[in-house]
N, C-alpha and C positions, 0 to 999 in steps of 0.2 A: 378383662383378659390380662394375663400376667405375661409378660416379656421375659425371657428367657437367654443368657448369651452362652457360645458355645464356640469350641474352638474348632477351625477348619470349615467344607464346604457340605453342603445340606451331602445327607448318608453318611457324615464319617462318625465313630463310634461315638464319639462325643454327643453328634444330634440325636444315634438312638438311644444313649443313654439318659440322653436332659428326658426326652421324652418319657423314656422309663419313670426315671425316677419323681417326677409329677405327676405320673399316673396314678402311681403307687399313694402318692400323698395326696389324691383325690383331686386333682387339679385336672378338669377336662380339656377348658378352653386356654392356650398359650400359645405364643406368638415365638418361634425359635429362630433365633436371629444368629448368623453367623460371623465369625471373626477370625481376621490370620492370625494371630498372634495369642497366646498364652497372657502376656501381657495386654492385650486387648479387650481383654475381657475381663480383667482383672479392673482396668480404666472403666471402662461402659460400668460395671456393679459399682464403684467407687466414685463416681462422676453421677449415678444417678441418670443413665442412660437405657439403664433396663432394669429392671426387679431384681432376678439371680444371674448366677453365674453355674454353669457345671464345669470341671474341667478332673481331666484327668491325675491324679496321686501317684500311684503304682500301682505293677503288672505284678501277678503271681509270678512268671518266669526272670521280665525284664528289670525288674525293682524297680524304685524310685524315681520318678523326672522333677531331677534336681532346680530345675527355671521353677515349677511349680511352690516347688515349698521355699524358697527365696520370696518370690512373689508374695507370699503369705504374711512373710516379716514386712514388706515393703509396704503396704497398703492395708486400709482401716477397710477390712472386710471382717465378717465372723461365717465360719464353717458353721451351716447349721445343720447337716444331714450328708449321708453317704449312700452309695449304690455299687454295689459288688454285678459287673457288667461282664457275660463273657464274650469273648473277644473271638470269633470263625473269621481267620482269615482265607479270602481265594484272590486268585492269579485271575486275574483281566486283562482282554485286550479288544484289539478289534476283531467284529465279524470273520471268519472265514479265515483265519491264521490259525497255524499248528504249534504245539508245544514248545519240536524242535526249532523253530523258526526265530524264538526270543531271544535275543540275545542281551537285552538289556530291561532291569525289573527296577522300578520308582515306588517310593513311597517313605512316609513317614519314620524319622531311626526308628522309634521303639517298634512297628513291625516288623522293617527288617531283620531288628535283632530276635522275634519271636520267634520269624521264619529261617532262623541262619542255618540248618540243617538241610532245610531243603533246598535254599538259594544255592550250597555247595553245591549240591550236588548236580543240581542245573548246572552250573558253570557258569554262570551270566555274571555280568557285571551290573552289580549295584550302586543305585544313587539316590540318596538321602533328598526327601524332599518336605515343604513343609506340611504335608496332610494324607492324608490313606486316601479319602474320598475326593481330595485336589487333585491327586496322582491319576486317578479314573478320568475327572475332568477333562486335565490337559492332554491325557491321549485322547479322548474323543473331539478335543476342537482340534486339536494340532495333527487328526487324522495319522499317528505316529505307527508306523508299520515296523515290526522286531521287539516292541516294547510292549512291556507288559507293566501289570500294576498290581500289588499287593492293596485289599480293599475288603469292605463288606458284600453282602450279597446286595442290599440294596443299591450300595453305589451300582452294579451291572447294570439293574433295570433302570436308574437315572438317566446313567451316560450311554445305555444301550450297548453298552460290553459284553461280550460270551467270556463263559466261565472256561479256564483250561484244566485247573485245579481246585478242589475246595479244603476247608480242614488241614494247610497247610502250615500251621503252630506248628514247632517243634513238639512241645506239649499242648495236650489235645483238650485238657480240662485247664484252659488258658483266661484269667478274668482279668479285669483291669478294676482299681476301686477310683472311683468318680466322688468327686464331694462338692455337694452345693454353696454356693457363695451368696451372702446379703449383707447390705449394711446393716444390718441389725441384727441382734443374740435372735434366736429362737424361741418362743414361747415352748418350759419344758410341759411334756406330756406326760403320762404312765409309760413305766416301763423301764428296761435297761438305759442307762447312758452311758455315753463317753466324751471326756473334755480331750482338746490337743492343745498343746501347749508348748512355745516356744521360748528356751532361754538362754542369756550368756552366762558361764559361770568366768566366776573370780577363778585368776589364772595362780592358784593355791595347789600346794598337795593335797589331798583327800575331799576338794569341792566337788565334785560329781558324787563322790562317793553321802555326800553330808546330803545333797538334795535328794537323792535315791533315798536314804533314810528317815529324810521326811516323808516321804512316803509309804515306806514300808513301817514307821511306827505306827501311822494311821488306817494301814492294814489296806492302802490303794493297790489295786492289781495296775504292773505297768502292761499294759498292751504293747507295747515299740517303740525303742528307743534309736536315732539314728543323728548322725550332726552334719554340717555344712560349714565350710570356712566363710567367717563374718568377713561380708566384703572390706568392711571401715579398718582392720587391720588383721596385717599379717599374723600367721599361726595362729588365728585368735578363730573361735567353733561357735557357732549357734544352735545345742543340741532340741528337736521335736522328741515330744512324748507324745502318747495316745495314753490314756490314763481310762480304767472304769471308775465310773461316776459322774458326777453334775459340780461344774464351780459353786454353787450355791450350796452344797450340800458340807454340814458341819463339819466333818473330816476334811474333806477337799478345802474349807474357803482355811484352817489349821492350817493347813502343808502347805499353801498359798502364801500363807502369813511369813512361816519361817523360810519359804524358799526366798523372796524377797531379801533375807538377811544373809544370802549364800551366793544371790548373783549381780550381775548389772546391769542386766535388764531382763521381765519375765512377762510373757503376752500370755493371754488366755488367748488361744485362736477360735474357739469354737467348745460350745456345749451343747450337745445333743441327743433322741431320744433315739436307740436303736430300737430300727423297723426290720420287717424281712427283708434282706437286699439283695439276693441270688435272683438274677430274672433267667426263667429260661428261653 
């Protein structure tokens, strides 16, 4: 049986995703193990504490969580697979309370910010907390009356929560992409791939523009390109790619070669095969 970590408390999107996404890769029996922190689960895969890791990328609506792909640079893990999850958020609370009665909604920022159309319009006061399916939790121990929780359906029937609202996204065709974590590349399979790749460029004029062009003379489609300011110094960017193809493949391991001569430092994060990842 394979160990599995995940961030937050059993039902948050995270656990149905790990789930998900080892279903899909034929994996029946797994052991899904929870953890607070983003960084937590980054340790347990790197530490050799559990097998994978899933953890959240970005929202269709909410983009990027910025700890994430830091984490990425930070520790000798390799992405080996992704899962396009979508995201139904509902309003939880206790038994026998009414909509009007809420005056205050918990839960994870990027829910929050999913939900930020409808929180207006409640008028409640929101509070950021560390997990969607934690926020269920700790109203059902701390028996919390006026509070409600943005959450999954499953977190309800965990923490024995009634629904007030369901499908409360802003936007209703709302996914999250999820990507799996191991100490190790992936064995490639048939089929599509995509490698991610993190780099610093030389602080030059025209350096992003010279590593783009390794690429586009090798005729790589960029998938997404997006940057992060490099903790170790000021104004200095750590730009991610999503790249189609496999590091291993002739073109790619070329553009690999001469990116090297363009920056100061260049991670292959991950090489893998794309699967169907839309679960409904």
């Amino acid at each position: 049986m394979i160990s599995v970590a995940f961030q937050g408390e059993r039902g948050a999107f995270g656990d149905e995703a790990a789930r998900a996404y080892f279903r899909q890769e034929g994996q029946q029996e797994a052991s899904f193990q929870p953890h607070h922190s983003f960084a937590d689960v980054f340790h347990a895969v790197s530490a050799g504490e559990v097998d994978y890791g899933i953890v959240p990328l970005e929202n269709s609506q909410a983009g990027s969580i910025n700890d994430v792909y830091d984490l990425l640079v930070q520790h000798d893990v390799y992405v080996i697979g992704e899962i396009l999850y979508p995201v139904n958020h509902y309003l939880l609370c206790l038994p026998g309370q009414q909509l009007g009665a809420i005056k205050q909604v918990i839960s994870h920022p990027q829910a929050l910010a999913q939900c930020d159309v409808f929180l207006r319009e409640l008028g409640v006061k929101t509070v950021a907390t560390y997990n969607t399916a934690g926020s269920a939790k700790t109203i059902r121990d701390g028996q919390l009356q006026g509070v409600a929780a943005i959450a999954s359906a499953a977190a309800a029937q965990l923490y024995g929560l009634e629904v007030l609202a369901e499908g409360i996204q802003t936007i209703k065709e709302n996914y999250t992409r999820f990507i799996a974590l191991s100490r190790k590349p992936t064995v490639r399979l048939p089929g599509p791939t995509k490698t991610m790749l993190a780099m610093a460029i030389m602080h030059q004029p025209g350096a992003l523009s010279r590593c783009l062009g390794a690429l586009a003379a090798r005729q790589i489609n960029l998938l997404k390109l997006s940057s992060r300011p490099a903790r170790q110094l000021s104004w200095e960017y750590i730009f991610f790619l999503d790249l189609e193809g496999h590091r291993d493949d002739p073109a790619m391991c070329r553009a690999l070669a001469e990116l090297a001569g363009y920056t100061t430092a260049c991670k292959v994060l991950g090489s893998f095969t794309q699967t169907a990842t839309e679960q409904s």
